[in-house]
C-alpha positions as CSV (number, residue, x, y, z in Angstrom):
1,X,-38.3,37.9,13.9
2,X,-41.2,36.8,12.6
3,X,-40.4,38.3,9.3
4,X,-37.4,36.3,9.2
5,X,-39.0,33.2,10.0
6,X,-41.7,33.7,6.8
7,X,-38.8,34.2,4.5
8,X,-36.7,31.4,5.8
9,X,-40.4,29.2,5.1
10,X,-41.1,30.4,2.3
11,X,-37.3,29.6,0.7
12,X,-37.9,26.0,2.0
13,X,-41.6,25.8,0.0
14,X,-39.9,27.1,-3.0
15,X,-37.1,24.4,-3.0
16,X,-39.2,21.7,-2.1
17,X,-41.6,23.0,-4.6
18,X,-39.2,22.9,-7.3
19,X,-37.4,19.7,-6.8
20,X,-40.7,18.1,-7.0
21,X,-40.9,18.3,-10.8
22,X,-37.4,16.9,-11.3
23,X,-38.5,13.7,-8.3
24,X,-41.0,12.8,-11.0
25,X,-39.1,12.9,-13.4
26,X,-36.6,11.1,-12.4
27,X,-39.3,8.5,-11.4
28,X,-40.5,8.7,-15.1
29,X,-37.5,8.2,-16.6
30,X,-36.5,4.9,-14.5
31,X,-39.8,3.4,-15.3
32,X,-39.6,0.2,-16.8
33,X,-35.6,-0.2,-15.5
34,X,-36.2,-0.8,-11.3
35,X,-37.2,-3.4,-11.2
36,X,-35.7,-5.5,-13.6
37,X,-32.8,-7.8,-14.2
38,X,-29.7,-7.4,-16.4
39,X,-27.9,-10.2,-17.9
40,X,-24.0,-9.7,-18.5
41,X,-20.9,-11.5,-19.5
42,X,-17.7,-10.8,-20.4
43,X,-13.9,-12.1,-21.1
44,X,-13.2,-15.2,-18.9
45,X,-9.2,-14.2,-19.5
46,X,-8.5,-10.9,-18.4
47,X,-8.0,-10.7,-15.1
48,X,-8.4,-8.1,-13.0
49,X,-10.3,-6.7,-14.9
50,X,-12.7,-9.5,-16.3
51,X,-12.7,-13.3,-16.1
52,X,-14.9,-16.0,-14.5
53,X,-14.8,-16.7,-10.7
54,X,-15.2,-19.9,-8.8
55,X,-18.7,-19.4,-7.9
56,X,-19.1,-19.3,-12.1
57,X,-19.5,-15.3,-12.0
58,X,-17.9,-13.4,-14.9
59,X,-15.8,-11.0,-12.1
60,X,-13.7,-7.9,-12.5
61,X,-12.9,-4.1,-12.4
62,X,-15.7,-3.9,-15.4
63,X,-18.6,-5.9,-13.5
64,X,-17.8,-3.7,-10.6
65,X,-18.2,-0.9,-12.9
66,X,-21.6,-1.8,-14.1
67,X,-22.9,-2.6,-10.9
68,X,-22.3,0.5,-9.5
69,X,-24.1,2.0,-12.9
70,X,-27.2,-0.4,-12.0
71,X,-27.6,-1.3,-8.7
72,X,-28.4,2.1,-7.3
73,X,-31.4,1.8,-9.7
74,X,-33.0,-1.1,-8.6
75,X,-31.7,-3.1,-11.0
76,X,-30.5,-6.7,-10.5
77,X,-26.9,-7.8,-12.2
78,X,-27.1,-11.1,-13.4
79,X,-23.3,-12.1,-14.3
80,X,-23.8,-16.3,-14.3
81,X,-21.8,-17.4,-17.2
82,X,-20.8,-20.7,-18.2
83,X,-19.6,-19.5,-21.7
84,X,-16.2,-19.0,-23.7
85,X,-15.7,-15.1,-24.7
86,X,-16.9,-16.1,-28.4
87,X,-19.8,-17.5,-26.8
88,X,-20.5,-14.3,-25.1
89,X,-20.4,-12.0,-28.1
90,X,-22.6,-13.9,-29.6
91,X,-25.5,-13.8,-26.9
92,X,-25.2,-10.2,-26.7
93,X,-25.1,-10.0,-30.4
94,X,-28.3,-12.5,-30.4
95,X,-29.9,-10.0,-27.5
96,X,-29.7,-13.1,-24.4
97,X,-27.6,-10.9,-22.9
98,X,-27.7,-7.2,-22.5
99,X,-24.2,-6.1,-22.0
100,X,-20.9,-6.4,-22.1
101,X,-17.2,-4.9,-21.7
102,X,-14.5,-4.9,-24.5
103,X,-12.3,-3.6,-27.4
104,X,-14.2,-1.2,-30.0
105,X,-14.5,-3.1,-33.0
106,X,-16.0,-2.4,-36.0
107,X,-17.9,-6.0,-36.2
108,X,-18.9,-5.4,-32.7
109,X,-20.7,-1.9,-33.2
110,X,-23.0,-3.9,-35.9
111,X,-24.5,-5.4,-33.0
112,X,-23.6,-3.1,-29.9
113,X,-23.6,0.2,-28.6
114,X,-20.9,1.3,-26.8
115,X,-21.3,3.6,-23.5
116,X,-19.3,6.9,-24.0
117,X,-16.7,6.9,-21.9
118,X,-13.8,4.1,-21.5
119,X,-13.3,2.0,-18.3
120,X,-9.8,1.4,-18.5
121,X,-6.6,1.1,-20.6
122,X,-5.1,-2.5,-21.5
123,X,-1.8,-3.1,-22.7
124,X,-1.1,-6.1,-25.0
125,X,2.3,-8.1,-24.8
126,X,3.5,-11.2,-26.4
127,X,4.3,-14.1,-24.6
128,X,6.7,-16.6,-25.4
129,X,8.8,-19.9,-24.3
130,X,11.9,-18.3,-22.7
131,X,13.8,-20.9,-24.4
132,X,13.0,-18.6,-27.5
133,X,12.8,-15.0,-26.6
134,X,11.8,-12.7,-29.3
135,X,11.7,-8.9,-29.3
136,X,8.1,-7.1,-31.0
137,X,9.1,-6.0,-34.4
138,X,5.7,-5.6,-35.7
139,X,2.8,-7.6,-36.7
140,X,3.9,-8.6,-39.7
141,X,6.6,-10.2,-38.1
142,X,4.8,-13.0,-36.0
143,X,3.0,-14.3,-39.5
144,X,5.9,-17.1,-39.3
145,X,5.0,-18.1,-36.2
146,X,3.1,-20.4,-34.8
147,X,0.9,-17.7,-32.9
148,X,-1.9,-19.0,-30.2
149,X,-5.2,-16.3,-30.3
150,X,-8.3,-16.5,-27.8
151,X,-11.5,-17.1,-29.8
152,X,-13.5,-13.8,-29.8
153,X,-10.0,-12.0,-28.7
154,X,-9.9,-8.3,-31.1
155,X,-6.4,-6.2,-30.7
156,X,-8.2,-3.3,-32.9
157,X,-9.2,-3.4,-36.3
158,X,-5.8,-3.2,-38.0
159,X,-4.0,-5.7,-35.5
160,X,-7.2,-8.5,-36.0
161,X,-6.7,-8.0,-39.7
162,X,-3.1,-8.9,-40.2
163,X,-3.6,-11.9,-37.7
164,X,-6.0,-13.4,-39.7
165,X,-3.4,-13.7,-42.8
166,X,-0.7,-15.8,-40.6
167,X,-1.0,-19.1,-41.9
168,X,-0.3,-20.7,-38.5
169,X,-3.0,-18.7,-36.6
170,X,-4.4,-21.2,-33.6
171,X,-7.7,-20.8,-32.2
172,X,-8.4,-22.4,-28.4
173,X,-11.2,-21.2,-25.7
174,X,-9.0,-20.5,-22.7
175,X,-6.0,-18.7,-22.3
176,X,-4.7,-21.4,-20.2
177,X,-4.6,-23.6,-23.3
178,X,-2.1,-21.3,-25.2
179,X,-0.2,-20.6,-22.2
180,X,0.5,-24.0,-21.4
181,X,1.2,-24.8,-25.2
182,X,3.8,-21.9,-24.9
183,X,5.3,-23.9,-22.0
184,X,5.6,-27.1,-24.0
185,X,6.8,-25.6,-27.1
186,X,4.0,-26.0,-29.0
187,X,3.2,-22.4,-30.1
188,X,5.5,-19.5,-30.4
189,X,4.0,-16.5,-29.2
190,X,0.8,-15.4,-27.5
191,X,-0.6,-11.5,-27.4
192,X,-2.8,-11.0,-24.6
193,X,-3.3,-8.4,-21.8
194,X,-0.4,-7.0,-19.5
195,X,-2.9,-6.5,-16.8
196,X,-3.7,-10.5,-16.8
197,X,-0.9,-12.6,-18.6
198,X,1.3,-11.9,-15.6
199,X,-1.5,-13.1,-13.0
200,X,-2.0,-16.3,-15.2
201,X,1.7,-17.1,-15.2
202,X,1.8,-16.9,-11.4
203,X,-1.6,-18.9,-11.2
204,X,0.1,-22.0,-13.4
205,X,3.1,-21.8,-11.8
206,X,4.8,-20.7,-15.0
207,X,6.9,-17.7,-14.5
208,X,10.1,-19.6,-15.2
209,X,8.8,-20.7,-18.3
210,X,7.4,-18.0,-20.3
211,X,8.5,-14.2,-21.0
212,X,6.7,-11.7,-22.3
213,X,7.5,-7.9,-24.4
214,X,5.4,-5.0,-25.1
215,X,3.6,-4.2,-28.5
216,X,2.3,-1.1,-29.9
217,X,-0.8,-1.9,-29.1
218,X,-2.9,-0.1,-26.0
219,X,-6.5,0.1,-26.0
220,X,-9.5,1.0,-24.1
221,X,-12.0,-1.4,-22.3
222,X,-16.0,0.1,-23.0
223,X,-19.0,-1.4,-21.7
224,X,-20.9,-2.4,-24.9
225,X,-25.2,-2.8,-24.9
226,X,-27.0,-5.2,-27.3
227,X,-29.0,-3.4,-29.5
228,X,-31.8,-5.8,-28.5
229,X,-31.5,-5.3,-25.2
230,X,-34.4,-3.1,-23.2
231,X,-31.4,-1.0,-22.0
232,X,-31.0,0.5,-25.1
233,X,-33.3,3.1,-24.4
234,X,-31.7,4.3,-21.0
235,X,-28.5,4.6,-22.9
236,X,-28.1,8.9,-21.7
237,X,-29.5,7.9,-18.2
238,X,-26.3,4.8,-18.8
239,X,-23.9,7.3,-20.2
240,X,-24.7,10.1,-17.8
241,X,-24.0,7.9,-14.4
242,X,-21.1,6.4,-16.2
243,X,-19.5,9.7,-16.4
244,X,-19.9,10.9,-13.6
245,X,-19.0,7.9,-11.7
246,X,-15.4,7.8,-13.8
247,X,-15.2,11.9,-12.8
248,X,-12.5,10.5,-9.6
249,X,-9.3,10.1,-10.9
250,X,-9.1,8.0,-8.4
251,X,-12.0,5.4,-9.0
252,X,-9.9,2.9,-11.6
253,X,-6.6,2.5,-9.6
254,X,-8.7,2.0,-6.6
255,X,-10.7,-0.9,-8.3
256,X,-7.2,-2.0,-9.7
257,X,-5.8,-2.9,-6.6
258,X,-9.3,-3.9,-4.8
259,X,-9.6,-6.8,-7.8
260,X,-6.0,-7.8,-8.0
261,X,-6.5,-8.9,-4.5
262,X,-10.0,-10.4,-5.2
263,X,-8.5,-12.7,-8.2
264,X,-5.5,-13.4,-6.1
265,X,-7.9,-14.7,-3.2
266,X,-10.6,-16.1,-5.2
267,X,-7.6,-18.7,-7.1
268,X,-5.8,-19.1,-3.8
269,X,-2.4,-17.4,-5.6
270,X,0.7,-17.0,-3.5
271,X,1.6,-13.6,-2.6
272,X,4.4,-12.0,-5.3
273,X,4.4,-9.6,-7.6
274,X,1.8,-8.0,-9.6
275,X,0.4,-7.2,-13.0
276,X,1.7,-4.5,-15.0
């Protein structure tokens, strides 16, 4: 008996023993991160899966998703915003703020470093007056049109390129702005998210106004790190959790539906049907 007992001692030393090495290394590596506070924006017209809340908190599946990367560390998420998107971009670009979520760009990886793995899939659809349907025949088909575009909005390299050739290409902060001008007649057609252009319609009370088709277009949401920002060198520790956090299949479409419900409440929208 007492033979067992020595070995059963001896396997806890050895254990305890060698976790010891990784404890302070793990201590080592987060030194300089607990502790601190990270700033973060984001897109004030995508909801669920970012915009800005009543309490004037950018809000979403994505702020969710980097709290859960942080938090656990000690860090404190700052998400105050009282900026447009554009306005965003360029703080992180300018190193005020240390992270964001968004399209892969090209222009944006001059300035940010995006985390490996993607958040979530969006889907872009056109909206439009349903006095004037219209069917997605391509993007060189809308340069015609009078076509309403959030500032600091990107579809994907090819997509931003052939907007920026229509000749009627209109520029406004909110998405409220073009939706409501698709309501009056005063632009043609809109592209913006699935996930959220279906929430905004309900919010202004708009569903019988505007309609909406799918494009080719599907892309990934990534959380994106200034290259000024202090984070930059916990970017494997960043990628790492981020992984494995994304590892459940089940973790998005749970976040989905907990944030659906959070915009719904936090705008007081009447119960109906949801986003695509």
């Amino acid at each position: 008996m007492l033979a067992v007992a020595y070995k059963r001692a001896l396997a806890v030393i050895l254990v305890v023993s060698a976790s010891v090495p990784a404890l302070a290394e793990s201590s080592a590596e987060l030194d300089g991160l607990s502790g601190s506070t990270v700033r973060v924006c984001g897109n004030n017209a995508y909801p669920p899966v970012t915009w800005i809340n009543k309490d004037q908190q950018i809000d979403g599946i994505n702020v969710a998703v980097i709290r859960r990367l942080l938090e656990p560390l000690n860090v404190t998420v700052d998400t105050y915003q009282d900026s447009n998107w554009r306005r965003c971009i360029k703080e992180v670009e300018l190193g005020n703020v240390d992270i964001l979520s968004g399209f892969k760009t090209d222009v944006r990886q001059q300035s940010m470093i995006y985390l490996d793995a993607p958040i979530i899939r969006e889907s872009i659809y056109l909206y439009y007056p349903l006095e004037h349907p219209l069917n997605f025949e391509g993007w060189e088909a809308l340069a015609g049109l009078r076509v309403g575009v959030l500032m600091g909005d990107s579809f994907g390299n090819k997509v931003d390129a052939a907007l920026h050739k229509y000749p009627s290409l209109e520029f406004v902060s909110t998405q409220d702005q073009n939706l409501l001008k698709l309501a009056d007649n005063r632009l043609d057609v809109v592209p913006m998210g699935g996930l959220s252009g279906q929430l905004d319609l309900r919010r202004l009370g708009l569903e019988d106004k505007i309609g909406y088709t799918e494009t080719d277009v599907s892309d990934f949401w990534y959380l994106a790190i200034s290259k000024k920002s202090f984070l930059v060198k916990w970017l494997p520790l960043l990628n790492q959790r981020l992984e494995q956090l994304l590892k459940d299949p089940a973790t998005v479409p749970k976040l989905v539906t907990q944030y659906h419900k959070v915009y719904s409440e936090d705008l007081d929208l009447k119960r109906g049907g949801s986003g695509s």
